[in-house]
C-alpha positions in Angstrom: -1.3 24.8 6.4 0.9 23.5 3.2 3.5 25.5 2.1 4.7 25.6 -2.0 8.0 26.9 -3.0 8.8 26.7 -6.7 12.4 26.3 -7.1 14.7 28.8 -9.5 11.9 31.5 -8.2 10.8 33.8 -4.9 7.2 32.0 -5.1 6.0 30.8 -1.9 2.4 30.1 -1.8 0.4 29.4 1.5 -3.1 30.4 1.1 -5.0 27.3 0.4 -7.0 28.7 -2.8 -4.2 29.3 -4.5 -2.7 26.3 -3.5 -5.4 24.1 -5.1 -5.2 26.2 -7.7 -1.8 25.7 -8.3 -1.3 22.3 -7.7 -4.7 21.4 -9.6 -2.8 23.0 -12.8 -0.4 20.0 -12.6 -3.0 17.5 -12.0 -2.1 17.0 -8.4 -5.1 17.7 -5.7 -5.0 19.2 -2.3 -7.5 19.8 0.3 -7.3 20.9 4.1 -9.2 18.8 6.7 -10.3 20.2 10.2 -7.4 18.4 12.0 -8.9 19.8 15.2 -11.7 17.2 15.3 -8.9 14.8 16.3 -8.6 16.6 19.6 -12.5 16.6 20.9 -13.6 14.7 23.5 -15.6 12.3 21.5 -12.4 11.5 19.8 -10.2 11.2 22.7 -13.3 8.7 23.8 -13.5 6.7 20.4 -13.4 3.2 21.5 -10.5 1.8 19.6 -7.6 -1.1 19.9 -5.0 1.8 18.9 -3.8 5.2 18.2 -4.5 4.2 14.3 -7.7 2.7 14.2 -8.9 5.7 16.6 -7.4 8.2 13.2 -9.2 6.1 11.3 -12.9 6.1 12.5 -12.4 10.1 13.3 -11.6 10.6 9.6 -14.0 7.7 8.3 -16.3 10.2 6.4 -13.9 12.1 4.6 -12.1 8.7 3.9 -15.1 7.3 2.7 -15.7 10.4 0.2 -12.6 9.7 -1.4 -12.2 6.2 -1.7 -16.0 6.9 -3.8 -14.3 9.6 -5.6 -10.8 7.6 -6.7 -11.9 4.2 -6.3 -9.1 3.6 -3.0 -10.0 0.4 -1.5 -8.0 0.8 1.9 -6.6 3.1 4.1 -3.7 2.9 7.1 -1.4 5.1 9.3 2.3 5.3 8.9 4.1 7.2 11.8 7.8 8.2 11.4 10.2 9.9 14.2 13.5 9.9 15.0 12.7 6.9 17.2 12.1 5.0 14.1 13.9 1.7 13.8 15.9 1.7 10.9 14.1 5.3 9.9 17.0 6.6 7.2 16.9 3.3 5.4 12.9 3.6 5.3 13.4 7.4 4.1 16.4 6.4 1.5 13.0 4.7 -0.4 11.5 7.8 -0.7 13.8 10.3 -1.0 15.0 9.6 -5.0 12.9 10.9 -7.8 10.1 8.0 -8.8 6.6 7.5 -9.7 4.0 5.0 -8.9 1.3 2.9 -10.6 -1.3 4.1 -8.8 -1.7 7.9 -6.4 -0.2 8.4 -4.1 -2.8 9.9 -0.9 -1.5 11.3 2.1 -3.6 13.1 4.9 -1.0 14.5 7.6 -2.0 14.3 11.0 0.9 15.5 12.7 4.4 16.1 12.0 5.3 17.9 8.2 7.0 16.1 5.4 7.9 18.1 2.2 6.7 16.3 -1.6 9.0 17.7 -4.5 7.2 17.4 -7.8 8.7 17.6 -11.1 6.4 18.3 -13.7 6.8 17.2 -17.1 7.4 20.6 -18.3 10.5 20.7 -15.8 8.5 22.9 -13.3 10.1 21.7 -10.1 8.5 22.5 -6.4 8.1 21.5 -2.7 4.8 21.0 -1.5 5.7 21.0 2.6 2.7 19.3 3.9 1.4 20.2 7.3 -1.1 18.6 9.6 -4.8 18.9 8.0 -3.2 19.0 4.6 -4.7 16.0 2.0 -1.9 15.7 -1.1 -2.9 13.4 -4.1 -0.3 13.1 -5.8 -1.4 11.1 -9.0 0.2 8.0 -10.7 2.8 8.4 -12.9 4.1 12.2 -11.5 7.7 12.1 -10.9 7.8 13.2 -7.1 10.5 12.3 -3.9 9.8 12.9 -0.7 11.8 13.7 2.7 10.5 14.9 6.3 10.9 18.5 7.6 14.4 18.8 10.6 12.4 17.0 13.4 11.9 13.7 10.9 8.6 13.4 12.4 4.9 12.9 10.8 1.9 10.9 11.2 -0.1 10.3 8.1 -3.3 8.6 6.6 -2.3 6.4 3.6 -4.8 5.8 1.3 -4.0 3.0 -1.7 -5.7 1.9 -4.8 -4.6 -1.9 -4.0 -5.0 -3.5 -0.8 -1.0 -4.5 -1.3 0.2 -0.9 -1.8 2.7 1.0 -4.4 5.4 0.2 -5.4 8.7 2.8 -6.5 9.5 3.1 -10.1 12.6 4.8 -9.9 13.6 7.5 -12.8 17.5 6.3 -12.5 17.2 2.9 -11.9 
């Protein structure tokens, strides 16, 4: 389950109500997914060309709902670990404060990765995302992102355009 900490405060939230609730307040959504379907038989028997596509068709549903509700047109997996070619270069794009043209949707699958949001009334907090936990993170929220010590997570991407974001950076 997702973990918020607020920064310059105590407050750690990890009940998902009041997650949503918090997060909702700043326009962001969250929502927590039964990750354990992933590990039923008729998963681990989905018929699939890869480890991805196999993520894909077991979350098809829930995909489906949202690309209805926010008008997504595709979805994809990104996996990062340490065995990453090239993996603190591909986290150096991330990891400075920008925004995007369009959400950003992230369903984690395995791993945990931590979003740092910075509100426009300078409220600043992490948002460490675990597996089951759906962030939206909407278009034009200042955000950067880094993974947890083990640099490791496995997400569900979901984009607006077929040709994904792109990084507007707030010191560029």
């Amino acid at each position: 389950m997702a973990e918020i900490r607020i920064h310059g405060s105590d407050t750690v939230l990890s009940d998902p109500a009041k997650i949503k609730e918090f997060v909702v307040g700043y326009g962001l959504d969250y929502e927590n997914w039964n990750i354990d379907k992933l590990h039923t038989e008729e998963a681990k028997n989905l018929k699939a060309d890869s480890e991805q596509e196999r993520i894909l068709a077991v979350f098809a549903d829930e995909i489906a709902t949202l690309k209805e509700r926010g008008g997504y047109q595709a979805a994809d997996v990104i996996s990062l670990s340490p065995d990453t070619p090239n993996l603190d270069e591909l986290l150096a794009k991330f990891d400075k404060e920008h925004e995007h043209s369009e959400d950003e949707v992230r369903f984690v699958v395995d791993g945990r990765g931590v979003f740092t949001i910075h509100t426009p009334d300078d409220t600043i907090f992490d948002v460490e995302v675990h597996p089951g936990d759906l962030l939206v993170v909407p278009e034009g929220t200042w955000h950067w992102f880094d993974l947890c010590e083990d640099k490791t997570i496995k997400c569900i991407r979901i984009f607006t355009s077929k040709d994904g974001w792109v990084a507007e950076y707030r010191d560029a």
